[in-house]
ZAMARGU-4260 file (C-alpha; in steps of 0.2 Angstrom, whole numbers, plus 5000, padded with zeros to 4 digits):
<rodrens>
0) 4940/5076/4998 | 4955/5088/5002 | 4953/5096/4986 | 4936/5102/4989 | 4941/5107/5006
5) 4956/5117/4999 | 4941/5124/4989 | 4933/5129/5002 | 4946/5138/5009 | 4948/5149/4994
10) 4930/5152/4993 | 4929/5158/5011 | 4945/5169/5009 | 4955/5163/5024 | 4970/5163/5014
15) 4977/5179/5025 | 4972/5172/5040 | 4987/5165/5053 | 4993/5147/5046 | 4985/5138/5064
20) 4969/5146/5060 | 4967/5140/5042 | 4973/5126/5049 | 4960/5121/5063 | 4948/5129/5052
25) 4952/5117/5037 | 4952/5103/5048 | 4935/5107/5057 | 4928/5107/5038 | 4934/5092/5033
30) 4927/5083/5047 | 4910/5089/5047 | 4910/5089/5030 | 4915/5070/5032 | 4904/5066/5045
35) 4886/5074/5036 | 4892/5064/5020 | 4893/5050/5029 | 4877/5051/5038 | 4869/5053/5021
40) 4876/5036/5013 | 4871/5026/5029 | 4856/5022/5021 | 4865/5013/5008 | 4875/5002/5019
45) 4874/4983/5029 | 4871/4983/5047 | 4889/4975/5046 | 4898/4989/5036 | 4892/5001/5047
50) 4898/4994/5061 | 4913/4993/5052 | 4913/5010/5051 | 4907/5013/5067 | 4923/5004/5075
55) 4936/5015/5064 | 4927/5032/5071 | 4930/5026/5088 | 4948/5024/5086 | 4947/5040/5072
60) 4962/5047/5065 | 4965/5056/5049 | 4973/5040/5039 | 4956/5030/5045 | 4943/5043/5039
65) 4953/5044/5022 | 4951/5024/5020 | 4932/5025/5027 | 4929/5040/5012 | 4939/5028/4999
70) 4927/5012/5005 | 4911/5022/5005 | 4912/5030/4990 | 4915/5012/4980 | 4898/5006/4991
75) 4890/5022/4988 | 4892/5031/4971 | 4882/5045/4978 | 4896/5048/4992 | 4906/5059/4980
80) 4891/5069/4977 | 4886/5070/4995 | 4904/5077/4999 | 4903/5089/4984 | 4886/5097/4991
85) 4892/5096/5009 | 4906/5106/5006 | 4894/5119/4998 | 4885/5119/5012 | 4897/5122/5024
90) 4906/5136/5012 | 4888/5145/5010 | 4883/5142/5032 | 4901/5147/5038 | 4905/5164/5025
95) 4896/5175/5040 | 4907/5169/5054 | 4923/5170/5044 | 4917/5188/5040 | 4918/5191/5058
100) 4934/5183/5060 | 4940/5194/5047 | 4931/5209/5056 | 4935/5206/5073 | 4956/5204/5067
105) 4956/5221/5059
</rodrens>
């Protein structure tokens, strides 16, 4: 998943932007990106690796949601494709608020 979100950073031209805003901006992507794709492969999962999953978002840091991806994606071959168009969708909703990022700096 970081490669498409590095991706996503070059599509949505933030590279100029201050380091701690491409950061949090990065990282916002990256989790909701995570989160949607997830939602999606819920379907395909057992009451008992959701709960799984569930337990390890409660305690969530980055080294957990990397191992949950890793696990999914074995469960669910769809996962990576579910990531892949998640990350489109968050480059094609968020190009207008980084425009007025961009407009609002100059």
């Amino acid at each position: 998943m970081p490669d498409l979100i590095l991706d996503a950073a070059k599509k949505l031209d933030i590279q100029n932007f201050p380091v701690e805003i491409q950061e949090e901006i990065l990282a916002k992507a990256g989790e909701l990106v995570f989160r949607a794709s997830l939602g999606r492969a819920l379907p395909y999962l057992s009451e008992n690796e959701k709960e799984t999953i569930e337990k390890f978002l409660e305690e969530k840091n980055g080294d957990e949601l990397e191992l949950i991806s890793r696990v999914v994606a074995q469960k669910v071959p769809e996962f990576k494709d579910f990531v892949a168009e998640e990350t489109e969708f968050f480059i094609r909703d968020s190009r207008a608020a980084v425009a007025a990022m961009r407009t609002a700096g100059k």
